[in-house]
C-alpha positions in Angstrom: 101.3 20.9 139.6 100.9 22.3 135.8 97.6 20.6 135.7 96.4 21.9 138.8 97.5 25.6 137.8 96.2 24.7 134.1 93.1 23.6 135.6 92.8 26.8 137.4 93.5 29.4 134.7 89.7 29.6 133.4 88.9 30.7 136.4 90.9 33.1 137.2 90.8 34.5 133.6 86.9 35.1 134.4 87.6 36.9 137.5 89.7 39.2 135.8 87.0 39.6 132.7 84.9 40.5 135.4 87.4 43.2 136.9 88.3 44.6 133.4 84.6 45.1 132.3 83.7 47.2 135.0 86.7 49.5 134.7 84.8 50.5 131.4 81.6 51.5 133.5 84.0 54.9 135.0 85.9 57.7 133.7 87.1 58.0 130.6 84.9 55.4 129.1 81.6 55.8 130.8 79.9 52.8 130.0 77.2 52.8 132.8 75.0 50.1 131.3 78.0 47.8 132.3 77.3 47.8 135.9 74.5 45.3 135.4 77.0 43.0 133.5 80.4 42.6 135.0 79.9 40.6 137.6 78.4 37.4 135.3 81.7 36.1 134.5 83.2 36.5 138.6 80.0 34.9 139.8 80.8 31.9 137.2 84.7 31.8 139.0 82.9 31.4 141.8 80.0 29.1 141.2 80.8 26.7 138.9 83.2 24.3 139.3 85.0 25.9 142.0 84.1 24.2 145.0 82.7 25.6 148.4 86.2 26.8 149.3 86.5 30.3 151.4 90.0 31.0 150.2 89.6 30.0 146.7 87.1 33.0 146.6 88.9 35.3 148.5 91.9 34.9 145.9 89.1 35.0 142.6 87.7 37.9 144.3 91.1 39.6 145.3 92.6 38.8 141.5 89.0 40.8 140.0 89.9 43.7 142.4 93.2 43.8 141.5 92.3 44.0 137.7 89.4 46.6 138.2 91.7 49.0 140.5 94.8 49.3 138.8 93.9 50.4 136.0 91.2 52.5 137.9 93.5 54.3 140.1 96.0 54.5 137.4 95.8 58.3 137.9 97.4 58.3 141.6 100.7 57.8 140.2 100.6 61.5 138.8 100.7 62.6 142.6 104.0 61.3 143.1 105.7 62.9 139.7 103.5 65.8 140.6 105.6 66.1 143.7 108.8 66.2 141.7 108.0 68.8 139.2 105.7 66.8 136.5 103.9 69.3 134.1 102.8 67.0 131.9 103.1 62.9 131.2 106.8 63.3 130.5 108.8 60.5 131.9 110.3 61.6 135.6 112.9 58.9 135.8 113.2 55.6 137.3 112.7 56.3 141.1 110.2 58.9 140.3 107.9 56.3 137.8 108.4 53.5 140.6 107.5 55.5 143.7 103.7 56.0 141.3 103.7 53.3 140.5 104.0 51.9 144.2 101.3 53.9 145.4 99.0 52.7 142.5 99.7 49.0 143.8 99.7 49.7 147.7 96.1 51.6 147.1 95.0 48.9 144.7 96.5 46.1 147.1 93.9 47.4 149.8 91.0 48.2 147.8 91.2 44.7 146.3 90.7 43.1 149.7 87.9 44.1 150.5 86.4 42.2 147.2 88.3 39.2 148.5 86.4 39.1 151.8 83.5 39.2 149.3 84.7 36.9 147.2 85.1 34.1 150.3 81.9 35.3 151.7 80.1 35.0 148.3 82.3 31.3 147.3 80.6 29.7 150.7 77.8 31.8 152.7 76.7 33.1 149.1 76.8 30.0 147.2 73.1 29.4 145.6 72.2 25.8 146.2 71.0 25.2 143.1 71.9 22.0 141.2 70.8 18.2 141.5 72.7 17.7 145.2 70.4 20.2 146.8 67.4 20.0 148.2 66.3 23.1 147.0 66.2 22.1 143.6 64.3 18.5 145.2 61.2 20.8 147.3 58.3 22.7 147.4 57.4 24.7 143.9 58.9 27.9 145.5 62.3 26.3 146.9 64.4 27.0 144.2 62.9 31.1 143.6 63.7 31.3 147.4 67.2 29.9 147.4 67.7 32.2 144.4 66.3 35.0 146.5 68.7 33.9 149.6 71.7 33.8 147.9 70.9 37.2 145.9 70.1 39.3 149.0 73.4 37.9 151.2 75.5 38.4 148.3 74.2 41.9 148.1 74.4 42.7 151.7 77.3 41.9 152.2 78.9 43.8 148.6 76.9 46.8 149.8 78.6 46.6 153.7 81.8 46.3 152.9 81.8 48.7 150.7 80.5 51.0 153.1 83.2 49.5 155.2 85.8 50.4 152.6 84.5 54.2 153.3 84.9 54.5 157.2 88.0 51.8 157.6 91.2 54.2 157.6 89.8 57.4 157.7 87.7 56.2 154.4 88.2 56.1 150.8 84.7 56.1 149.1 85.9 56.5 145.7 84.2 55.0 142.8 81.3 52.6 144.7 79.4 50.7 142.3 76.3 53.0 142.1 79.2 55.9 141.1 78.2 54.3 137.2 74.2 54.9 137.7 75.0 58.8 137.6 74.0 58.2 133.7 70.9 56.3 134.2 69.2 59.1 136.6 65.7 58.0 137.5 68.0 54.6 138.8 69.9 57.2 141.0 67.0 59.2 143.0 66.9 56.6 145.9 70.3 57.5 147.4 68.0 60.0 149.3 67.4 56.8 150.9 70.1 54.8 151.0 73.3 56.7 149.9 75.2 56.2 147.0 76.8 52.7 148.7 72.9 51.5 149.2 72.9 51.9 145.5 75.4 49.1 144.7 73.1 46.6 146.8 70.6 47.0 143.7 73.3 45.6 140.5 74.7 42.7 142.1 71.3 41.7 143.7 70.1 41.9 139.8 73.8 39.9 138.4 73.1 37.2 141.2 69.3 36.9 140.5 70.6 36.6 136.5 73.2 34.1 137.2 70.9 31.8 139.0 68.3 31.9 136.7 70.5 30.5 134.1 71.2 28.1 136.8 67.7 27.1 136.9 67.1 26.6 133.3 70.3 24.1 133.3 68.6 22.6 136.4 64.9 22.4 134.7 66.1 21.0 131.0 67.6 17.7 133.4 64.9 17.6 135.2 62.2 18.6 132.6 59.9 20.3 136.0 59.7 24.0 135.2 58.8 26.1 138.2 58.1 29.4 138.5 61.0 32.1 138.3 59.4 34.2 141.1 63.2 35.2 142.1 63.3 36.7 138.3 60.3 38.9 138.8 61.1 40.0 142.4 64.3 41.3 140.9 62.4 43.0 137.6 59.7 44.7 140.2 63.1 45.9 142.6 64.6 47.7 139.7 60.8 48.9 138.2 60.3 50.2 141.7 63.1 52.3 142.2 62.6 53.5 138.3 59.5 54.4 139.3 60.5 56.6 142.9 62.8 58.4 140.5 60.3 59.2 138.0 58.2 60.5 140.7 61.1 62.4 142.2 62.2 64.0 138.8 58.9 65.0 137.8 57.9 66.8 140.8 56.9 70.2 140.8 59.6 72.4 141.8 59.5 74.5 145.3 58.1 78.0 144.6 59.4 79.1 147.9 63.2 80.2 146.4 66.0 82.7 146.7 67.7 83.7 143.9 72.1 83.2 144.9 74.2 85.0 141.7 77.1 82.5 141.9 80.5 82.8 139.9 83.0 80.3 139.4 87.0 81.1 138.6 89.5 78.1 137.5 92.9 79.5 136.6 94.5 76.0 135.6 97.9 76.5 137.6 100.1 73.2 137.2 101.2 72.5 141.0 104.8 72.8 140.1 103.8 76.4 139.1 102.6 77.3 142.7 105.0 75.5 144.1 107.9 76.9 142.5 107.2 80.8 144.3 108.0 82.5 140.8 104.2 83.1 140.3 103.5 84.3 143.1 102.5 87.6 141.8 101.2 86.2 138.7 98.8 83.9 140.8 96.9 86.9 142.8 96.8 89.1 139.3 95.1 86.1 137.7 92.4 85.4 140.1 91.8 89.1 140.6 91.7 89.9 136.9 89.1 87.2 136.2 87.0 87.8 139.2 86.7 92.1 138.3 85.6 90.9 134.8 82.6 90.0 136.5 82.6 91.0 140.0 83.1 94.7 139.7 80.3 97.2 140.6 80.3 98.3 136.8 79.4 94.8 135.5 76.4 93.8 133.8 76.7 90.2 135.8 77.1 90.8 139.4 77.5 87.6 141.5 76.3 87.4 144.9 79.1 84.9 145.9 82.9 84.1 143.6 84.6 80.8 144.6 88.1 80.0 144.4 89.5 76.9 144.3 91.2 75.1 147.3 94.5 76.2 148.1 93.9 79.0 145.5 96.1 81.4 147.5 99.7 81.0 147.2 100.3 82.2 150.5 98.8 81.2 153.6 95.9 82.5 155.0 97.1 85.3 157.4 100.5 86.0 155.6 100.2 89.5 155.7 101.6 89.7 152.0 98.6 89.3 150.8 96.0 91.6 152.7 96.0 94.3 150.7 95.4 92.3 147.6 92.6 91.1 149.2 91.2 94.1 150.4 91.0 96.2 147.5 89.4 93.2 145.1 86.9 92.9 148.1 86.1 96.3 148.1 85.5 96.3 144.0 82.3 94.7 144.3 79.1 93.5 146.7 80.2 90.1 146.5 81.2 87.4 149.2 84.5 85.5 148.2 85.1 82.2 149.3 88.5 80.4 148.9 90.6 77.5 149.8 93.2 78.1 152.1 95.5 77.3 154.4 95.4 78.2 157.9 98.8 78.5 159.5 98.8 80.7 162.9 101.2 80.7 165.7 101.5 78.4 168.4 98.2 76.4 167.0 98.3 73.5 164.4 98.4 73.6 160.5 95.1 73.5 158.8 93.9 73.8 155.4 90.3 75.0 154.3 88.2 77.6 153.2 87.7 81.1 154.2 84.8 83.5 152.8 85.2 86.9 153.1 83.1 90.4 152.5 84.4 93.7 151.9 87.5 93.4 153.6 90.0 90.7 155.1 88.8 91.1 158.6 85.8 90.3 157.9 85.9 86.4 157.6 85.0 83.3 158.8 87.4 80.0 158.7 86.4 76.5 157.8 89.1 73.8 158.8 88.7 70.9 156.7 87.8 67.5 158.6 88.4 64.7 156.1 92.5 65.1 155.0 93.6 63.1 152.5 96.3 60.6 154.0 99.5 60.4 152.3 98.9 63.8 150.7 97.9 66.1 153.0 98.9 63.9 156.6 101.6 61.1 156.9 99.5 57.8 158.5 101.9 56.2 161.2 104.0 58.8 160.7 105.2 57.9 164.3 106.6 54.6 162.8 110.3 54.8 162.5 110.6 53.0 159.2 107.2 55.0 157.7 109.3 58.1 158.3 112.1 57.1 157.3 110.5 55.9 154.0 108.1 58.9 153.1 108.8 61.3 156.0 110.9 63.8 153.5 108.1 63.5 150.8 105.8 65.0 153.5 107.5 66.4 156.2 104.7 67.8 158.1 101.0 67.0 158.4 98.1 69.3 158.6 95.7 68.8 161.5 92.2 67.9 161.1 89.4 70.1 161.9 86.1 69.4 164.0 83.4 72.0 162.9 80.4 71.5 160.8 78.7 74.5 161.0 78.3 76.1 157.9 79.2 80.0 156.1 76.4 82.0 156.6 76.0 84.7 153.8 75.4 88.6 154.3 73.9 89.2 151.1 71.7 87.1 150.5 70.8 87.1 153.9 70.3 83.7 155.6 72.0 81.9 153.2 74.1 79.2 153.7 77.4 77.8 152.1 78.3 74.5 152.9 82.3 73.8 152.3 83.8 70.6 151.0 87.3 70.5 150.2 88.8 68.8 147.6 87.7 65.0 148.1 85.5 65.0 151.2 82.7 65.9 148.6 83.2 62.3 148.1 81.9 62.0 152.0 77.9 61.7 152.3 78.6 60.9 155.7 80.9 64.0 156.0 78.4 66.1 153.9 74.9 65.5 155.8 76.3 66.8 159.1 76.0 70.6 157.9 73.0 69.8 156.5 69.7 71.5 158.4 66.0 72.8 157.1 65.9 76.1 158.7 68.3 78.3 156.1 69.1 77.9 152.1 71.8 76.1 151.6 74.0 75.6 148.6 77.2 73.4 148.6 80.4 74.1 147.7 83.2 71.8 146.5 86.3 73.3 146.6 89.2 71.4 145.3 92.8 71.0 143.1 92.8 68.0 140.9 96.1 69.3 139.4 97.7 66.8 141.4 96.7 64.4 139.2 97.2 65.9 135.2 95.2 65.5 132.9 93.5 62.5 133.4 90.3 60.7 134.3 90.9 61.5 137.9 89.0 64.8 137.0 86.1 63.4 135.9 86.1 60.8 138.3 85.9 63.3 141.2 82.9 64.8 139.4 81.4 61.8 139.3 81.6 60.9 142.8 81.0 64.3 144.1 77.3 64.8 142.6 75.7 62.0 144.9 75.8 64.8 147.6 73.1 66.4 146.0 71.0 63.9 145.0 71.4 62.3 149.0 70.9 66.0 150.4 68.9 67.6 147.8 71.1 70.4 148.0 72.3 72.2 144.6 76.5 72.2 144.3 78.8 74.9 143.0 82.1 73.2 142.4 85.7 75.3 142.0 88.3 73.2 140.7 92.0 74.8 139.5 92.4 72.5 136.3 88.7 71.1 136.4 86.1 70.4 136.3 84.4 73.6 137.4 80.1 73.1 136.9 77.3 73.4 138.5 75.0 70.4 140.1 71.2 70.8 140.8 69.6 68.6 143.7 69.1 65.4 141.2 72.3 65.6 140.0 72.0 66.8 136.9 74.6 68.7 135.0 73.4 70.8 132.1 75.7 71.5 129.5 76.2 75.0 129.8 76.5 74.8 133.4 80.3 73.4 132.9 83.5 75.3 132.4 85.1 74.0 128.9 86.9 75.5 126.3 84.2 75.6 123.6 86.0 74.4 120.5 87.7 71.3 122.2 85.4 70.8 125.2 88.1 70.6 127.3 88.3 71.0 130.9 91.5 72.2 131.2 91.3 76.0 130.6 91.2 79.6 132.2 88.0 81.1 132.4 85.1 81.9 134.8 81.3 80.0 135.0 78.3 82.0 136.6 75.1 81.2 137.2 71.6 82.2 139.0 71.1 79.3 141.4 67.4 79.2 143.2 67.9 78.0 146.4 64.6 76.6 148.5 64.0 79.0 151.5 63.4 75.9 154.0 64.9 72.8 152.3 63.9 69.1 153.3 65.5 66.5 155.5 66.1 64.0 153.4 65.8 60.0 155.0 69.8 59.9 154.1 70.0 63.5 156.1 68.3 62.3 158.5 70.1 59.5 158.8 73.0 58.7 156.8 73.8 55.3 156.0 71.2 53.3 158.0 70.5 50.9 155.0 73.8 49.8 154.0 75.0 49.2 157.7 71.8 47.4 158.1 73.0 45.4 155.6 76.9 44.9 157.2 74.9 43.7 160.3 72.9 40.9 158.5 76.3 39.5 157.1 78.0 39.8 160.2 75.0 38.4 162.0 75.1 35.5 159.3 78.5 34.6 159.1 78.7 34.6 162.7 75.6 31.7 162.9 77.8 30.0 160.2 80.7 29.7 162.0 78.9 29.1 164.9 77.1 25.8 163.7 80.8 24.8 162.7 82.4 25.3 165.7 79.7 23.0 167.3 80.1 20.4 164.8 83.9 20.4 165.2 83.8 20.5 169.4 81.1 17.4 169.1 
């Protein structure tokens, strides 16, 4: 038995080399380039000396998921201290730290699957046939670049439909795909207008695959001493010079003379949850948000924004608590400005909501966005109708907010025609969600609302950032983004964020400050449809039916052989 587990340790150390490596490619350490890399030591777990055994790769691929996710999604546990009073990384206790550090794991449990149905998929269906017991490395002068190719595009596929899978399953969770890394290499990035930012993943482990095999191929030509050509090799250097070259294109196009100029003004008060929540503040809060938004907003200042944005949940009251009116009212009718705000929607005899609201000139005059994509376990308990769920986290969340079912969009008064389409907090993370308020006839500008100060701190910040910007590189639609503790910028349609388009503290360059970002934003009068618009994630589904379709012939065959 030690022998056998001994004899099993290399392996499993490479699958979690593989895991740990690309944990470097996100937030806080940014190394992009790593994406292309990562994967080399899991596709040797896999490959060599393993065996063509479906569960040895699901549990190689479920370990390397494990290791990239936990430390990942180390963040989440803030949520749960958060709850309790956390300020800061102060220790909360015992029960406090292990309820985090549960949801870490639980989140991380599920993630990791879906890279162990890879794993099985990519230890058997996957598996190049490269070595001297194939025939492909035995036939015609183009077998082995073929069988390279096969095993590279399945592989792919089926990495780039689960993943896509991982986003739907559940109501979703779309965080941090593989392309979420390309953000720094941004010529790489401009064909998610094609395929969405889960299309972008196919791209890295078709490149990993086509690496590894080549290596195989060398082993397999020195014993063999007949060199063939690597035609696998070149199809893979002409994939990635291709979509280098669309982005090139895209990024040095000339921009759209047709514009509209929209004066846009951010506010971030960085208000620690337990502050809100504790209703000391209350007036503190509104004096905050209405000092910094005069300061720029008023009819006597030199920089008078068409549109302020508040973050979500900004007010510490809900939307129609009469406290509040007044407030509103008289900062409204300070300036010719539209504010929009997170809120939440709480009305009699009708469900709870949270969303946005945008307002002009007075309270009445609004117009309500109920947010569609809630965030389970914060803002909805899932099987909440399951006794021992309840019982569990039912007084951590005693009631649920409903989900909304409108996508139409805030239409502007000044400018005229312009459009504001809300995200709240992560359904920027959505393209799916994102592309359905998306049409050519009207300006549009998005807006990403949101309150990361449930998380600290930490990487989870910049993290949401960096998953949030794919919306305007798959819509082409420029983004103005709230947060309450950060990070507050501005996004053009290739995603692109200049420096002085984000909200830090100039000494530090901190995030986490008070202060106000504005900006003149030129918004094209009749904006295109992009193919991803149009519509949405055609290529990576594609790509979840081919490996269904495959592993269904697979099993198929077997079946037949076993029934014979």
């Amino acid at each position: 038995m030690l022998r056998v587990i001994l004899g099993k340790l290399p392996r499993y150390s490479a699958a979690m080399a593989a895991g740990a490596l690309l944990t470097t490619a996100y937030a806080p350490r940014n190394l992009g380039l790593m994406i292309w890399f990562w994967m080399l030591p899991l596709l040797i777990a896999l490959w060599i000396g393993n065996g063509k055994k479906i569960w040895s790769g699901f549990r190689l691929g479920l370990v390397a998921g494990l290791t990239f996710y936990i430390p990942n999604l180390a963040w989440v546990r803030h949520s749960s201290r958060v709850i309790y009073g956390a300020m800061d990384e102060r220790w909360m206790g015992w029960p406090v730290e292990l309820l985090g550090c549960g949801a870490v794991l639980g989140l991380a449990g599920y993630l990791a699957l879906y890279w162990g149905l890879w794993g099985a998929f990519a230890a058997t269906i996957g598996r190049p046939r490269i070595g001297p017991n194939h025939l492909a490395s035995n036939g015609a002068m183009f077998s082995l670049s073929l069988e390279s190719l096969r095993s590279a595009f399945l592989n792919a596929a089926a990495w780039t439909g689960l993943e896509w899978l991982r986003g739907v399953l559940l109501t979703g969770f779309p965080w941090n795909g593989l392309g979420v890394p390309m953000a720094s290499q941004l010529s790489l990035i401009q064909s998610a207008d094609l395929v969405g930012v889960t299309g972008l993943s196919f791209l890295p482990v078709f490149c990993a695959c086509i690496a590894f095999n080549t290596a195989l191929r060398f082993r397999e030509e020195a014993r063999t001493s007949r060199v063939r050509p690597h035609l696998d090799f070149f199809f893979a250097v002409g994939l990635v010079l291709l979509n280098f070259l669309y982005g090139f294109r895209v990024l040095s196009a000339p921009a759209s003379k047709d514009t509209i100029p929209l004066n846009v003004l951010l506010v971030q008060q960085n208000i620690a949850q337990a502050t809100k929540w504790s209703g000391k503040h209350t007036e503190e809060i509104y004096q905050g948000y209405g000092q910094l938004t005069r300061l720029f907003a008023s009819r006597d200042s030199a920089h008078v924004p068409d549109l302020v944005i508040w973050p979500e949940s900004a007010l510490p009251l809900a939307f129609h608590d009469p406290n509040h009116i007044p407030f509103l009212n008289e900062l409204l009718s300070s300036g010719d400005f539209s504010l929009l705000t997170g809120v939440d929607i709480l009305m009699p005899n009708e469900p709870a909501y949270t969303g946005a609201a945008l307002m002009r000139g007075s309270f009445d005059n609004h117009q309500l966005y109920r947010k569609i994509q809630l965030v389970p376990f914060g803002e909805y308990l899932p099987l909440r109708s399951v006794p021992l769920v309840d019982k569990l986290l039912g007084g951590i969340l005693p009631g649920d907010f409903a989900p909304g079912n409108s996508t139409e969009p805030f239409m502007l008064e000044k400018p005229a025609g312009v459009q504001v389409i809300p995200l709240i907090c992560f359904e920027d993370t959505f393209g799916r969600h994102a592309r359905k308020f998306v049409n050519s006839d009207h300006p549009q500008l998005l807006v990403n609302c949101t309150n990361d100060g449930w998380f600290l701190h930490s990487e989870e910040n910049e993290q949401h950032l960096a998953n949030a910007l794919f919306r305007c590189v798959e819509l082409r639609r420029p983004m103005a983004r709230a947060a309450n503790t950060g990070v507050s910028c501005f996004i053009d349609n290739f995603g692109r964020i200049n420096k002085d388009d984000r909200l830090t503290d100039r000494k530090s360059g901190s995030v986490f400050i008070k202060g106000c970002k504005s900006k003149e934003i030129r918004l094209e009068k009749n904006p295109p449809l992009t193919f991803y618009a149009r519509h949405g994630d055609l290529f990576s589904i594609t790509m979840l039916g081919i490996t269904a379709l495959v592993v269904t012939a697979v099993l198929s065959r077997r079946i037949k052989r076993v029934t014979r």
